[in-house]
C-alpha positions as CSV (number, residue, x, y, z in Angstrom):
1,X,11.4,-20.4,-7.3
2,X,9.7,-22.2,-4.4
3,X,13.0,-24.9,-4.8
4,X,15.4,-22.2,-4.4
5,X,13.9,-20.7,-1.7
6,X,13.7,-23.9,0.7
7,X,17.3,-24.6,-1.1
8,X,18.1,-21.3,0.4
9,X,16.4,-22.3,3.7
10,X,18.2,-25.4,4.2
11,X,21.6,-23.6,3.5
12,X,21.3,-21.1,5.7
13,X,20.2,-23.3,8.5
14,X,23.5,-25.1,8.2
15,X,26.0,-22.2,7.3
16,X,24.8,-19.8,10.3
17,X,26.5,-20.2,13.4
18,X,25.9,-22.0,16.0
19,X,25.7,-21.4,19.9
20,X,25.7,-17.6,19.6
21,X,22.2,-16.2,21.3
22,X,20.3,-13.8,19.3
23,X,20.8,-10.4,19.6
24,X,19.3,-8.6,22.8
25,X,17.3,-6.2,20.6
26,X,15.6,-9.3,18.5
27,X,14.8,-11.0,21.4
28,X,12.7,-7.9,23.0
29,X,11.3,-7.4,19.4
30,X,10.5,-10.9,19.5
31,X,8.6,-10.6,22.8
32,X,6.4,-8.0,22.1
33,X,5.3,-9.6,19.2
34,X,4.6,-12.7,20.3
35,X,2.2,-10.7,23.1
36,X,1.2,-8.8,20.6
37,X,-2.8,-9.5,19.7
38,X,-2.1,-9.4,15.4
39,X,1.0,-12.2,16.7
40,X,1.4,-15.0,13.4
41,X,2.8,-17.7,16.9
42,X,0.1,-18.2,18.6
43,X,0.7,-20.1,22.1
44,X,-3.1,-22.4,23.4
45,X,-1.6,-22.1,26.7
46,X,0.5,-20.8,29.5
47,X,3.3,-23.2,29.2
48,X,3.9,-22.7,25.2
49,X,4.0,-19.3,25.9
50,X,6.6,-19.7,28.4
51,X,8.4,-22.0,26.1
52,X,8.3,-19.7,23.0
53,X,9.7,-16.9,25.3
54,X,12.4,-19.4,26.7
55,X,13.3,-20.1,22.9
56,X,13.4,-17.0,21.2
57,X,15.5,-15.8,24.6
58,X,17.8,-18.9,24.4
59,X,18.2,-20.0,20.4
60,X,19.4,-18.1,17.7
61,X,17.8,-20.4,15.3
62,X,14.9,-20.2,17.0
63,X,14.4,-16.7,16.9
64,X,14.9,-16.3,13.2
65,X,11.9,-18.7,12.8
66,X,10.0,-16.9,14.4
67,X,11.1,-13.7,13.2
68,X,10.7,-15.2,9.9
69,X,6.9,-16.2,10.8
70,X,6.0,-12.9,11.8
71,X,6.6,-11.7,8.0
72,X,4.8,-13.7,7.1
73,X,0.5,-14.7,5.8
74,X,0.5,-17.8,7.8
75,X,-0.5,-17.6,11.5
76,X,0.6,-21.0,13.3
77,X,-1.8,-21.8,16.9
78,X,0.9,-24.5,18.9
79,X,-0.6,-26.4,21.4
80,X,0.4,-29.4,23.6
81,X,-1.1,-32.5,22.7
82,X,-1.4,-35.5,25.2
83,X,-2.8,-37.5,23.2
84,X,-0.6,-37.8,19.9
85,X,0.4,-40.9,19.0
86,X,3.5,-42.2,21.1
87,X,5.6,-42.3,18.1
88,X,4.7,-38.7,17.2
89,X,6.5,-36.0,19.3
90,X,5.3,-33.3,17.3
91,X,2.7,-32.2,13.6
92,X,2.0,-29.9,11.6
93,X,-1.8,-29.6,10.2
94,X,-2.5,-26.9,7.5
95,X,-6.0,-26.1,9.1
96,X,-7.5,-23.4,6.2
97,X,-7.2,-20.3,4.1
98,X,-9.3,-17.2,5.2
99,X,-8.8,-13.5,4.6
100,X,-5.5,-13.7,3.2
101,X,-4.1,-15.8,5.8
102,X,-2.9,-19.3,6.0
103,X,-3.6,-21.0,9.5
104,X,-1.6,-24.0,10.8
105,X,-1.8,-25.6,14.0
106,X,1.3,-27.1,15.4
107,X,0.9,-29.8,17.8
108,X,3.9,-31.1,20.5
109,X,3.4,-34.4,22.6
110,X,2.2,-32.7,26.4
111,X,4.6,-34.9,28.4
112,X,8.1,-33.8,27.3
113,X,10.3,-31.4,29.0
114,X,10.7,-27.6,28.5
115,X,13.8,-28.4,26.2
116,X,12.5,-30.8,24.2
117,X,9.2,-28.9,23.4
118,X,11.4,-25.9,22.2
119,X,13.6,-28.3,19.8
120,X,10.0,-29.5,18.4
121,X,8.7,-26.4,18.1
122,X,11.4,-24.9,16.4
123,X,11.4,-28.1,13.7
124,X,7.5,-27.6,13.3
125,X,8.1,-24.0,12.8
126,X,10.7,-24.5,9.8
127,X,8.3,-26.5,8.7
128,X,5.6,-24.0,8.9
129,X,8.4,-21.4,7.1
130,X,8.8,-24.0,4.2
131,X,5.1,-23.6,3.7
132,X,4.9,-19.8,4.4
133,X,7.5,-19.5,1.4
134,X,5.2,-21.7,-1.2
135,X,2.0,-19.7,-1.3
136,X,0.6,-22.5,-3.8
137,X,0.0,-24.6,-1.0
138,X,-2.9,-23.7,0.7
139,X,-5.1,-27.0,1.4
140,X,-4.6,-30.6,2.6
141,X,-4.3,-31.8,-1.3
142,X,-1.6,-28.9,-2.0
143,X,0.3,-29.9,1.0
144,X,0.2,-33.6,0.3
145,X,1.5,-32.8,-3.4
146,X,4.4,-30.1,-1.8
147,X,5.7,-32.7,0.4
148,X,5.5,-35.6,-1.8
149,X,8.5,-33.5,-3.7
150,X,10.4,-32.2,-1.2
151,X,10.0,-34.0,1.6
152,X,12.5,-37.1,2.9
153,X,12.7,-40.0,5.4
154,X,8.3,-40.5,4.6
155,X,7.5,-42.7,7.9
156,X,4.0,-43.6,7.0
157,X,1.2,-41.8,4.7
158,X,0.6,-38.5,4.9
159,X,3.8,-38.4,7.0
160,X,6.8,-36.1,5.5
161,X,10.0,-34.5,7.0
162,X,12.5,-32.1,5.2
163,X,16.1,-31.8,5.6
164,X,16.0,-28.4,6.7
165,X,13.6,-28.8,9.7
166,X,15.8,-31.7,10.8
167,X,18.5,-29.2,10.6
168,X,16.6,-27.0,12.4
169,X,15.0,-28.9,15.4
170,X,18.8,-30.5,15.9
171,X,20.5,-26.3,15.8
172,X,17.9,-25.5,18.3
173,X,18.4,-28.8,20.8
174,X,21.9,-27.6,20.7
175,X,21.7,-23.8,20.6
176,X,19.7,-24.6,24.0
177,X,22.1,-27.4,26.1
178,X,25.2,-24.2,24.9
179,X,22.9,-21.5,26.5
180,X,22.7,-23.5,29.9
């Protein structure tokens, strides 16, 4: 079941169309809910905020993620991150499982521009929708073993990518130069 549904995932992230932005009433939906204090995207700072607004506003793709998200058990906290690694633009980290929630912290190198943060975001967040759809995984070891199977292009240990957040992080980057 959990293969279908990133199958699914993937296929819908190349099949929908592309350039279109999302629908007036999604994006004020998708507003109030990421002000909203019970929000599953969770901004550390004024200028996440800003670009989380910018990309729901902007990208259709990215609006479904995080429409997706808010369905969801797993809250994700993003933050910039000037000290990643200079070869890292942007992680995922499955922090814990409390209270019937998954938490996640996304993390996006500090110095890139407004764009670029949204395309990383929005590849983080499929990622953090591939885990949201596999409620087995729920810990460091279950993460490791989720991505050791579907997971492609492994750059180092503990370092996975999927198809589908490629997919993703590229629709946004290009949902975002068409909305310009």
């Amino acid at each position: 079941m959990q293969l279908l549904s990133l199958v699914m995932s993937a296929v819908m992230a190349i099949a929908a169309p592309i350039g279109d932005a999302p629908a007036p009433s999604l994006v004020s939906d998708l507003h109030r809910a990421l002000m909203a204090p019970d929000r599953r995207v969770r901004a550390k700072d004024a200028r996440v905020t800003t670009a989380l607004l910018d990309g729901v506003r902007r990208s259709r793709t990215f609006a479904h993620l995080v429409a997706a998200l808010e369905r969801s058990d797993v809250i994700v906290y993003i933050e910039l991150a000037p000290d990643l690694p200079t070869t890292t633009q942007g992680r995922l980290a499955l922090v814990s499982k409390r209270r019937g929630h998954r938490y996640m912290r996304i993390q996006v190198q500090a110095f890139l521009g407004t764009d670029h943060i949204i395309s990383i975001i929005g590849h983080e967040l499929q990622h953090a929708l591939e885990i949201a759809r596999a409620p087995s995984v729920y810990d460091e070891s279950t993460l490791r073993k989720f991505y050791e199977r579907i997971g492609v292009g492994r750059t180092a240990m503990h370092e996975f990518d999927t198809e589908a957040a490629r997919i993703a992080g590229d629709r946004v980057r290009l949902e975002l130069r068409r909305a310009s």
